[in-house]
N, CA, C and O atoms as a DFTB+ gen file, in Angstrom:
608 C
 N C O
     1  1     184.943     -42.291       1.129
     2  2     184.026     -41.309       1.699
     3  2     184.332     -41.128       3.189
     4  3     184.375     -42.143       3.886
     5  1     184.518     -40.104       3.660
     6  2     185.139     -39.377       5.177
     7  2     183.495     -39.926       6.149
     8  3     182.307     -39.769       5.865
     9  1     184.129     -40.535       7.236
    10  2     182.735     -40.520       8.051
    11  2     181.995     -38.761       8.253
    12  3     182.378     -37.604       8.078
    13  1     180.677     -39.508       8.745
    14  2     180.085     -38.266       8.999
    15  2     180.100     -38.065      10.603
    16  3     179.988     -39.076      11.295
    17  1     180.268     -36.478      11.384
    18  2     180.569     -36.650      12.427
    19  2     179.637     -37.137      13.274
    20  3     178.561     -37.499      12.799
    21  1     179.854     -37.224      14.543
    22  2     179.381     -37.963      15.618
    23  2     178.052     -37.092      16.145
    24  3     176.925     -37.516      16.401
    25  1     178.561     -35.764      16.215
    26  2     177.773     -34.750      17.428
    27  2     178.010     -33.339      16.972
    28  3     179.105     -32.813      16.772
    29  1     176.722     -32.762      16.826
    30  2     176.695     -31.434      16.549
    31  2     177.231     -30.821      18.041
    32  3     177.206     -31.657      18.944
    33  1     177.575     -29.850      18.306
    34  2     177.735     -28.987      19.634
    35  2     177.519     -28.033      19.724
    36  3     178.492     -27.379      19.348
    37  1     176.005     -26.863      20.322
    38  2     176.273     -25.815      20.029
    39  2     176.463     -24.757      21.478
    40  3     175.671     -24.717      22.419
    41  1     177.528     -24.078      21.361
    42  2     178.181     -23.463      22.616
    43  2     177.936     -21.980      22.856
    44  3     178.787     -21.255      22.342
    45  1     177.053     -21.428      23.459
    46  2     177.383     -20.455      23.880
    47  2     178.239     -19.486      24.745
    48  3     178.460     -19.656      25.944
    49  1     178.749     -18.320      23.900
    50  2     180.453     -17.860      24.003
    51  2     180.026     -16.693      24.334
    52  3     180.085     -15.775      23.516
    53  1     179.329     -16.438      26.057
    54  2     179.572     -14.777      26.252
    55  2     180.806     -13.846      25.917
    56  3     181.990     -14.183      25.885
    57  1     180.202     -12.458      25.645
    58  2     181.188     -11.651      25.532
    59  2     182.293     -11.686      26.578
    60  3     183.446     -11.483      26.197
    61  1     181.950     -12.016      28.358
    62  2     182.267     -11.467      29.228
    63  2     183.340     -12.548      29.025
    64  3     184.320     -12.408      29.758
    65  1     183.356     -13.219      28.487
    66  2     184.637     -14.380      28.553
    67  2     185.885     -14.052      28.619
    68  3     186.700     -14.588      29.371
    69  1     186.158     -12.991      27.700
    70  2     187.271     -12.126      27.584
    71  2     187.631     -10.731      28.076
    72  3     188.797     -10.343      28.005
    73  1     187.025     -10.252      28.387
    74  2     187.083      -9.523      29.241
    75  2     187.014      -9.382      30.654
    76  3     187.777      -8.514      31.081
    77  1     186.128     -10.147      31.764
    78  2     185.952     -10.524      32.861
    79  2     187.223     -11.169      33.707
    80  3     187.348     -12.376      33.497
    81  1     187.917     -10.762      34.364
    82  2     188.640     -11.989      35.205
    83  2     188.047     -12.791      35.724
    84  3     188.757     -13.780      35.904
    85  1     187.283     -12.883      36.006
    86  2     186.554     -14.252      37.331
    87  2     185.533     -15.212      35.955
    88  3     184.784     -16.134      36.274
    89  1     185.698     -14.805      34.632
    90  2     185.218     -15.641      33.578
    91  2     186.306     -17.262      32.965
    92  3     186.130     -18.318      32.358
    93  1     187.587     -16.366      33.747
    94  2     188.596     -17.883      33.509
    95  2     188.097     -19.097      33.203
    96  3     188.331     -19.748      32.185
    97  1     186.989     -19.556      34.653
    98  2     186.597     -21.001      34.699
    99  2     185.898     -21.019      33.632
   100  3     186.606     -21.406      32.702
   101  1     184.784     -20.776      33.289
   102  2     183.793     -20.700      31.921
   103  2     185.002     -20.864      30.774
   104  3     185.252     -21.966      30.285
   105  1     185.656     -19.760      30.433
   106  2     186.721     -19.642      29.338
   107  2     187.444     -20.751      29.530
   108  3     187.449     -20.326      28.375
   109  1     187.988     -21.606      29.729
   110  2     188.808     -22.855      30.152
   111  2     187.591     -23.704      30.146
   112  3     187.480     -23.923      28.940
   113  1     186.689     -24.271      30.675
   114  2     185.898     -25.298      30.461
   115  2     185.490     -25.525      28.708
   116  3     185.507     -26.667      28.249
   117  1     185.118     -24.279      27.786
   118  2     184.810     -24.128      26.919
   119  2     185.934     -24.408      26.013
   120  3     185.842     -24.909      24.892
   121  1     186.682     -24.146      26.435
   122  2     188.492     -24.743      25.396
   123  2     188.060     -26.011      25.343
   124  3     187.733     -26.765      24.427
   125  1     188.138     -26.114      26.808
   126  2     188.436     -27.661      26.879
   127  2     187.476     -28.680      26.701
   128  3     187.934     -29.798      26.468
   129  1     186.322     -28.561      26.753
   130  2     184.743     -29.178      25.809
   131  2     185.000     -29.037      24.374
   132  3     185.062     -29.966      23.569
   133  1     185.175     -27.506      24.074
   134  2     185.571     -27.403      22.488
   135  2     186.186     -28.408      22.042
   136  3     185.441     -29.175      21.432
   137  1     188.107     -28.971      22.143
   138  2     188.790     -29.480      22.120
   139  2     189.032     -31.359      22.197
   140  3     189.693     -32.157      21.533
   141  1     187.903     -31.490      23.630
   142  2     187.296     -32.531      23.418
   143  2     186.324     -33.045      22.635
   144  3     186.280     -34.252      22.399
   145  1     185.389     -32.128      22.121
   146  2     184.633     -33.060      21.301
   147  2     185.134     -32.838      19.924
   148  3     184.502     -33.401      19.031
   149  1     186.267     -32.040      19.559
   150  2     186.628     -32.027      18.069
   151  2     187.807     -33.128      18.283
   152  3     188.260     -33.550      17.219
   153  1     188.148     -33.448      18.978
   154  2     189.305     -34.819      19.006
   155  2     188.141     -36.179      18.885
   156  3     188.423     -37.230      18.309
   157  1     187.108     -35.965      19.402
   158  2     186.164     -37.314      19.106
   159  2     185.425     -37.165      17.888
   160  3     184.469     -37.938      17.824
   161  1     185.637     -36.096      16.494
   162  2     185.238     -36.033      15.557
   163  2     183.688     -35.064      15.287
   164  3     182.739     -35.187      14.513
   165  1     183.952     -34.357      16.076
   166  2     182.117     -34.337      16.566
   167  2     182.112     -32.335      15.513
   168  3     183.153     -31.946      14.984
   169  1     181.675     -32.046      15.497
   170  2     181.482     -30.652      14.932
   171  2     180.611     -29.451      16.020
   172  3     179.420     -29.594      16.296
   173  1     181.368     -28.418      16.485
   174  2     181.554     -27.589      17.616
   175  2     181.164     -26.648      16.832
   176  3     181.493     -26.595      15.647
   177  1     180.258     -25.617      17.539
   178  2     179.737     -23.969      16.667
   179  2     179.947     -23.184      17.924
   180  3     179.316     -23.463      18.943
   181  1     180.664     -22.383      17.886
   182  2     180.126     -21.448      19.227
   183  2     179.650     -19.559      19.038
   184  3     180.461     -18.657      18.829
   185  1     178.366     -19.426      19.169
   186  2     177.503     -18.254      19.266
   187  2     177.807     -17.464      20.320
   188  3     177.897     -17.859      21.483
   189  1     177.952     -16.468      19.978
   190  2     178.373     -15.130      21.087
   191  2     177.365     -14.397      21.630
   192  3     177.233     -13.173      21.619
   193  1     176.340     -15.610      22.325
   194  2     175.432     -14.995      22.954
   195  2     175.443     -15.873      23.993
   196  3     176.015     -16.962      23.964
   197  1     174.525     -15.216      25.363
   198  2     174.433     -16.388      26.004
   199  2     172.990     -17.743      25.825
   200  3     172.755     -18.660      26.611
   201  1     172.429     -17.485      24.837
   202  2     171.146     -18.929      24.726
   203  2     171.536     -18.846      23.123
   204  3     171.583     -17.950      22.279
   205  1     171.778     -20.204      23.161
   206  2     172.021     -20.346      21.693
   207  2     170.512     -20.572      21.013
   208  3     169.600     -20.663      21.834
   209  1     170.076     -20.693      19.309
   210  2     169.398     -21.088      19.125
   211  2     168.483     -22.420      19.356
   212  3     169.304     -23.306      19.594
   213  1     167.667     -22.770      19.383
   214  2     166.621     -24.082      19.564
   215  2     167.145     -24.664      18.761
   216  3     167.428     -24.083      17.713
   217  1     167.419     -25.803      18.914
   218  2     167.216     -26.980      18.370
   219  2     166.791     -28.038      18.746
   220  3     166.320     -28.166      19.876
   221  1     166.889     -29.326      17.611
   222  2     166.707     -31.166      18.578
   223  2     168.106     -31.783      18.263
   224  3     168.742     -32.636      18.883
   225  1     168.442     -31.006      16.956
   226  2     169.822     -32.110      16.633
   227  2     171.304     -31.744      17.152
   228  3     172.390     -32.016      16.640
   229  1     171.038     -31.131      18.178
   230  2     172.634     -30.615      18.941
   231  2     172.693     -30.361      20.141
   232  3     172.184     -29.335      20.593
   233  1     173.243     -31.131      20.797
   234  2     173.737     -30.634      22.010
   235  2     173.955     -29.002      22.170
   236  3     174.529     -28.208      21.424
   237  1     173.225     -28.794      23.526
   238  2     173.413     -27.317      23.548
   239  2     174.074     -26.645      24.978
   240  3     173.278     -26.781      25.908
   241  1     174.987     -26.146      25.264
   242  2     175.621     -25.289      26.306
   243  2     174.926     -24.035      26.174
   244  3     174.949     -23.537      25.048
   245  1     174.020     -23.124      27.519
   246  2     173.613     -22.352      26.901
   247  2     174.434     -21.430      28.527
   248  3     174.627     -22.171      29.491
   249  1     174.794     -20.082      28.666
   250  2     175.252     -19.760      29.644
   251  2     174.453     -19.118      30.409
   252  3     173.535     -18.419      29.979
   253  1     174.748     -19.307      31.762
   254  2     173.767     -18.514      32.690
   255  2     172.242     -18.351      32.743
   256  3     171.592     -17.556      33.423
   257  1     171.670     -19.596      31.581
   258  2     170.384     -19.265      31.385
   259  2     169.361     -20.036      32.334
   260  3     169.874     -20.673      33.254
   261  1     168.159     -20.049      32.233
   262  2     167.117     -21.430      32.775
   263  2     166.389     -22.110      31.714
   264  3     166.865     -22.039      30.581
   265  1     165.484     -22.653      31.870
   266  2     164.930     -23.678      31.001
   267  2     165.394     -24.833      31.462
   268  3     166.384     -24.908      32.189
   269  1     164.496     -26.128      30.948
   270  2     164.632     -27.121      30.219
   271  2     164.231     -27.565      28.693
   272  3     163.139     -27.590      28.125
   273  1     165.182     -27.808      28.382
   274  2     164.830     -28.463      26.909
   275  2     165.634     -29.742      26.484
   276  3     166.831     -29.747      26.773
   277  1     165.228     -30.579      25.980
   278  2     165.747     -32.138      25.932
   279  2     167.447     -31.579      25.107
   280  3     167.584     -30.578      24.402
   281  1     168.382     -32.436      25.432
   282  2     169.962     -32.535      25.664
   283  2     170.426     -30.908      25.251
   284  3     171.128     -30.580      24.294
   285  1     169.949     -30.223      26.045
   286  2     170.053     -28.795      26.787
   287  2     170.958     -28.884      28.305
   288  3     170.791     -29.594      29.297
   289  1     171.864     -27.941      28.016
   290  2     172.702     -27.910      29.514
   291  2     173.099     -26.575      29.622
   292  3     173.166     -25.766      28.697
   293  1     173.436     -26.334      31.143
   294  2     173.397     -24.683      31.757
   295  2     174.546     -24.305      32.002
   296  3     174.993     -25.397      32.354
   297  1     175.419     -23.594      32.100
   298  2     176.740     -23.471      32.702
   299  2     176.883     -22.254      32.841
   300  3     176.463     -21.439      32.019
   301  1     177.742     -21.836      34.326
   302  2     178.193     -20.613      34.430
   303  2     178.845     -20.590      35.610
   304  3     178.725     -21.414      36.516
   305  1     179.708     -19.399      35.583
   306  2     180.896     -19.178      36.330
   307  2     180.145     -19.788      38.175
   308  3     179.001     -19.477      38.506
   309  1     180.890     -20.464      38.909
   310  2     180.801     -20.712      40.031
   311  2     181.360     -20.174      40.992
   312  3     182.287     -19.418      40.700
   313  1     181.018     -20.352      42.480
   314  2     181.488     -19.130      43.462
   315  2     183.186     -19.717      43.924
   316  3     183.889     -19.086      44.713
   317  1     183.706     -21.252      43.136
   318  2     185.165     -21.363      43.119
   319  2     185.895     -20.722      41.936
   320  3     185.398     -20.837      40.816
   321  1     186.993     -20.083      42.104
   322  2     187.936     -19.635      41.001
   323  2     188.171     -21.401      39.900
   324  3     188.611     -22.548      39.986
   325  1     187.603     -20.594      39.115
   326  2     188.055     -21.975      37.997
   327  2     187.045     -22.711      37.703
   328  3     186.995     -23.363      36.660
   329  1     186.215     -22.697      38.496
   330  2     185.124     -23.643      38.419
   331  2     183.962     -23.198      37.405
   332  3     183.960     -22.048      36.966
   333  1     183.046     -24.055      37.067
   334  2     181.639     -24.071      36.743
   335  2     180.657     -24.935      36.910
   336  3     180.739     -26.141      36.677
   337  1     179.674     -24.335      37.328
   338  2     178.794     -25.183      37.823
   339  2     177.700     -25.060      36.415
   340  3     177.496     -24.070      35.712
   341  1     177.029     -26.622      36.297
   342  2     176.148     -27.171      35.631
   343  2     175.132     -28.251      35.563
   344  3     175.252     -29.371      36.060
   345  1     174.121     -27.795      34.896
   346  2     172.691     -28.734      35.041
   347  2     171.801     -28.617      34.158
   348  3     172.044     -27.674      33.404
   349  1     170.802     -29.208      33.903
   350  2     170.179     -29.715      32.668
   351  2     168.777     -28.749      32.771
   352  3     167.955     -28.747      31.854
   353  1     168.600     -27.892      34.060
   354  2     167.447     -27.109      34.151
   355  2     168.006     -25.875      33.953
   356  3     167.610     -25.156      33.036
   357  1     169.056     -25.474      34.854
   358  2     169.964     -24.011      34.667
   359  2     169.514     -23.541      35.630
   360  3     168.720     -24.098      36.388
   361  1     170.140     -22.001      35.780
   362  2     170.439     -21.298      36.530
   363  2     169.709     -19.672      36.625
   364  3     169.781     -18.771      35.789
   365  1     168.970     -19.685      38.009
   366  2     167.968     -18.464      38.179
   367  2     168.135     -18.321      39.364
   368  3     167.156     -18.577      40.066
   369  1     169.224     -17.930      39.954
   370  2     169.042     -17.485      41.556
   371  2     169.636     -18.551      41.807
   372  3     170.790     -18.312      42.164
   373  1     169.341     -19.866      41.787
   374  2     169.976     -21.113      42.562
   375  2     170.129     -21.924      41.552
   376  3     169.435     -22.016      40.540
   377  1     171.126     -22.549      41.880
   378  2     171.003     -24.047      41.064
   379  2     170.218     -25.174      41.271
   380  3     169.917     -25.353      42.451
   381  1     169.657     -26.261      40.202
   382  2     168.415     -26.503      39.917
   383  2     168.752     -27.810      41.410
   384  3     167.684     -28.328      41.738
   385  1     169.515     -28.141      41.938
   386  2     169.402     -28.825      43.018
   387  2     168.443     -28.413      44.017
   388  3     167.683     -29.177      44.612
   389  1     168.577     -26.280      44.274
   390  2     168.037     -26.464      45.586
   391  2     166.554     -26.190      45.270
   392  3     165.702     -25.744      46.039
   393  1     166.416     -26.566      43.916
   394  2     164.541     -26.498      43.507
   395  2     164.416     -27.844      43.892
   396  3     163.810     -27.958      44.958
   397  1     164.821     -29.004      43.337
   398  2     163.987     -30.140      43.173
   399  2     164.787     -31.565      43.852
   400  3     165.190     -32.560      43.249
   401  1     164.845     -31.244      45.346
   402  2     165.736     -31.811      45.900
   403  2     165.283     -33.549      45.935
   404  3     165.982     -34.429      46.438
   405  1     163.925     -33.758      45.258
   406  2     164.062     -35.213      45.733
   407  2     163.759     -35.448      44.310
   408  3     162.777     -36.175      44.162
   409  1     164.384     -34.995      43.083
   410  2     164.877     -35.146      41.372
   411  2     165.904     -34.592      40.981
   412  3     165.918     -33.766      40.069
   413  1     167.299     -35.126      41.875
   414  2     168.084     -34.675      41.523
   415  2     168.747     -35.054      40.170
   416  3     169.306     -34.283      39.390
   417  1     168.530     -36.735      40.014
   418  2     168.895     -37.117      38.920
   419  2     168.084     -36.907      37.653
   420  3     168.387     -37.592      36.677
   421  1     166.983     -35.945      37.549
   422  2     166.411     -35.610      36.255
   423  2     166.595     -34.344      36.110
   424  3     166.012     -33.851      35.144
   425  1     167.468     -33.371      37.013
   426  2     167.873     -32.051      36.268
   427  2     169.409     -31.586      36.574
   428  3     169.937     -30.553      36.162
   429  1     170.038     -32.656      37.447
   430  2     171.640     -32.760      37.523
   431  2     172.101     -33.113      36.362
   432  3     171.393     -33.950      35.803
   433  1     173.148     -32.741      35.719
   434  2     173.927     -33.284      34.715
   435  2     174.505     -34.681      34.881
   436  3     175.136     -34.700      35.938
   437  1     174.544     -35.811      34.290
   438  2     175.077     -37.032      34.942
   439  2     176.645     -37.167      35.079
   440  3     177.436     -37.234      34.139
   441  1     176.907     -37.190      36.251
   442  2     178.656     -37.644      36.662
   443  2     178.658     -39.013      37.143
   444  3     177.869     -39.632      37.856
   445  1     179.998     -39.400      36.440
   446  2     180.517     -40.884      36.649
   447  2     180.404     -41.039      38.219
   448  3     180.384     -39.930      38.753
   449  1     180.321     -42.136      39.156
   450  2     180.471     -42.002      40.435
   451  2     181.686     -41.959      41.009
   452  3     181.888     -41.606      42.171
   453  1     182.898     -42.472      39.865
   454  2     184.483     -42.310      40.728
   455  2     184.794     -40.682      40.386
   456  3     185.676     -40.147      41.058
   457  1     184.098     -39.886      39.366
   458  2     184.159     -38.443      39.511
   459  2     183.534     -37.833      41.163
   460  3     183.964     -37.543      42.279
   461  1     182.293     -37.891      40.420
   462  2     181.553     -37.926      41.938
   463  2     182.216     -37.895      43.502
   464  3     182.004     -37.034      44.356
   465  1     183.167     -39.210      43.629
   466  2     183.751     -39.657      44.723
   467  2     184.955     -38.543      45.035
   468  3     185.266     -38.258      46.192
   469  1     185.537     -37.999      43.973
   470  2     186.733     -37.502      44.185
   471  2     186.313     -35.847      44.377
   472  3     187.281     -35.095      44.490
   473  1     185.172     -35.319      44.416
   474  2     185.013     -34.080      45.029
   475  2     185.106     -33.350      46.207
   476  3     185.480     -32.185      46.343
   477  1     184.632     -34.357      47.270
   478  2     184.889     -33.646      48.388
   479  2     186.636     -33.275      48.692
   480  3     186.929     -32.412      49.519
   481  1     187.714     -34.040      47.915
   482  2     189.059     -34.124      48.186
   483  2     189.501     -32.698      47.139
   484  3     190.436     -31.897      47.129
   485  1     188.204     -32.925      46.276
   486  2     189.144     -31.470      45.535
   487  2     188.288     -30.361      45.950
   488  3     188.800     -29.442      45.312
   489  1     187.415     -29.900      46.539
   490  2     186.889     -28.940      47.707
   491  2     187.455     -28.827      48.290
   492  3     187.681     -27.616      48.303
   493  1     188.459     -29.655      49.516
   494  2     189.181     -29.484      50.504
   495  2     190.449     -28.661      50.126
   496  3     191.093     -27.806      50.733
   497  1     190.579     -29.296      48.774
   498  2     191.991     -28.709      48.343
   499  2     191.852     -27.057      48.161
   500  3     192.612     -26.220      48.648
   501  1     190.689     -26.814      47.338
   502  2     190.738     -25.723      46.750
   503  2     190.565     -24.649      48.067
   504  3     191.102     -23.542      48.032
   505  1     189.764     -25.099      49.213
   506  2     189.402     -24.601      50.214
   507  2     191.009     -24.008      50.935
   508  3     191.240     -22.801      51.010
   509  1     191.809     -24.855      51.323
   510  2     192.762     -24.646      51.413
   511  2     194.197     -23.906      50.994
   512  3     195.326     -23.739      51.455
   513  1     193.247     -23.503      49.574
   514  2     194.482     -23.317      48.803
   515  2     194.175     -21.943      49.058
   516  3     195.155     -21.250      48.786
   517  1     193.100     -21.203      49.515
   518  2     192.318     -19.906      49.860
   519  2     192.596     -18.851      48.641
   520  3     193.292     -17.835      48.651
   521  1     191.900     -19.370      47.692
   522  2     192.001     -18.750      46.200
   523  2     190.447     -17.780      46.561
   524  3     189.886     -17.777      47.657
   525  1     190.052     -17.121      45.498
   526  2     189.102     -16.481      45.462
   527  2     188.965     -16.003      44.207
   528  3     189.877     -15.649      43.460
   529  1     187.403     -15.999      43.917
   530  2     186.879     -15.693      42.474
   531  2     187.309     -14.818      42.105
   532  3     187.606     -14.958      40.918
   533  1     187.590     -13.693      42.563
   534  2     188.049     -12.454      42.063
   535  2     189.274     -12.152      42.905
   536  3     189.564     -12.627      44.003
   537  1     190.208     -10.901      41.870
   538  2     191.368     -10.534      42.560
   539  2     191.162      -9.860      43.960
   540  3     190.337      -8.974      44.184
   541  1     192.247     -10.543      45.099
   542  2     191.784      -9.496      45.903
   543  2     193.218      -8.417      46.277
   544  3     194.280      -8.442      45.654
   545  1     192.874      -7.460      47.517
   546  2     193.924      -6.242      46.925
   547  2     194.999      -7.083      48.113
   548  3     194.509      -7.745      49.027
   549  1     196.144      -6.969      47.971
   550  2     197.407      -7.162      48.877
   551  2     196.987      -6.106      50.150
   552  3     197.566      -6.645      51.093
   553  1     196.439      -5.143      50.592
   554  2     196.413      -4.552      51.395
   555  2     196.566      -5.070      53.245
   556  3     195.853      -6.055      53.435
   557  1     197.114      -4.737      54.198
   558  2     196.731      -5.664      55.576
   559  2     195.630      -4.245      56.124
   560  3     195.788      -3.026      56.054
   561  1     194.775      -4.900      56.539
   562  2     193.781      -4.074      57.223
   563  2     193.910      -4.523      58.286
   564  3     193.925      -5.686      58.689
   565  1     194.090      -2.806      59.168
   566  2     193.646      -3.323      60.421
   567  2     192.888      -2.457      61.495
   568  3     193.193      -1.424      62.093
   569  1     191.904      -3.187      61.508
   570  2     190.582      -2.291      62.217
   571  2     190.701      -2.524      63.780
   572  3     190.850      -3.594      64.370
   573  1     190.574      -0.953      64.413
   574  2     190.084      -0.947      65.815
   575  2     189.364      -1.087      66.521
   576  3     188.427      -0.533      65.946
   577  1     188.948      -1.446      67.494
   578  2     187.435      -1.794      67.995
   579  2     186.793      -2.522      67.542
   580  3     187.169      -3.008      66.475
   581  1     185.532      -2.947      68.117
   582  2     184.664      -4.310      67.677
   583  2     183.860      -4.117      66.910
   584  3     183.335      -3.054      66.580
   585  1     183.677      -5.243      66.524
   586  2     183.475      -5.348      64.801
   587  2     182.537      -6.893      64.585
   588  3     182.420      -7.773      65.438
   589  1     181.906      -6.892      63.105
   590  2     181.384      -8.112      62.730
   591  2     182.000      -8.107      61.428
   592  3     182.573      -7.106      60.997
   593  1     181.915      -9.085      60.844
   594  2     181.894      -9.501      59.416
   595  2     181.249     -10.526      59.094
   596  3     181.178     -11.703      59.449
   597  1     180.598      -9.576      58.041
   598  2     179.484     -10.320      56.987
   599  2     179.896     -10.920      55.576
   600  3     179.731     -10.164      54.619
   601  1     180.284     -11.871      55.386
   602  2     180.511     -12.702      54.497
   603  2     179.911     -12.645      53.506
   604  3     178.814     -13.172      53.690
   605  1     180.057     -12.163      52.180
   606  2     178.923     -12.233      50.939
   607  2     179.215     -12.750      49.758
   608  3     178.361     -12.785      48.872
């Protein structure tokens, strides 16, 4: 008799995944969660919406949404190329850090601390590497007279 698997998974698979350029990071995290938990035996569903159905017996990825609901998690494209940011309350304007700054550990997702440790070195990197979420145009601009720029 074949064991029975480990972990239901249920993933929500926006449309924009495929179509979007700046959806890369999302699209790549989701391979690669997919991939990982079917190498640990576990059974993966992914819904082409962004809030998957309710449940208790599955882990749930839901995209871009808010809520809490017990082993419920949030994910969506971040302001680094590649990246995604995630948390166990989700996402409405801010991430659930800059709500509940003195509970971080009851709506942060839990990271190992030698993960943890190695972020500020891969910020620096990426900072450096002066990538950007979206394509930008090759053009050189060059403006006369004084000027501001507003960063958005």
């Amino acid at each position: 008799m074949q064991n029975a698997p480990k972990t239901l998974w249920q993933i929500a698979y926006p449309q924009q995944v495929g179509t979007h350029e700046h959806m890369g990071g999302p699209k790549a995290f989701i391979e690669a969660m997919t991939a990982y938990c079917r190498r640990q035996g576990d059974v993966v569903l992914h819904f082409p919406w962004a809030r998957v159905p309710d449940t208790q017996k599955a882990i749930t990825l839901n995209f871009h949404t808010y809520g809490y609901r017990p082993l419920e998690y949030h994910y969506k494209e971040s302001y680094l190329d590649g990246w995604v940011q995630m948390d166990t309350l989700g996402y409405s304007g801010w991430h659930s850090s800059n709500f509940f700054k003195g509970e971080l550990n009851r709506y942060l997702m839990p990271f190992m601390e030698a993960r943890r440790a190695r972020m500020p070195d891969k910020i620096a990197k990426y900072i450096a590497s002066k990538k950007s979420k979206y394509v930008q145009a090759d053009a050189d601009v060059n403006i006369e007279g004084n000027y501001l720029v507003f960063s958005l």
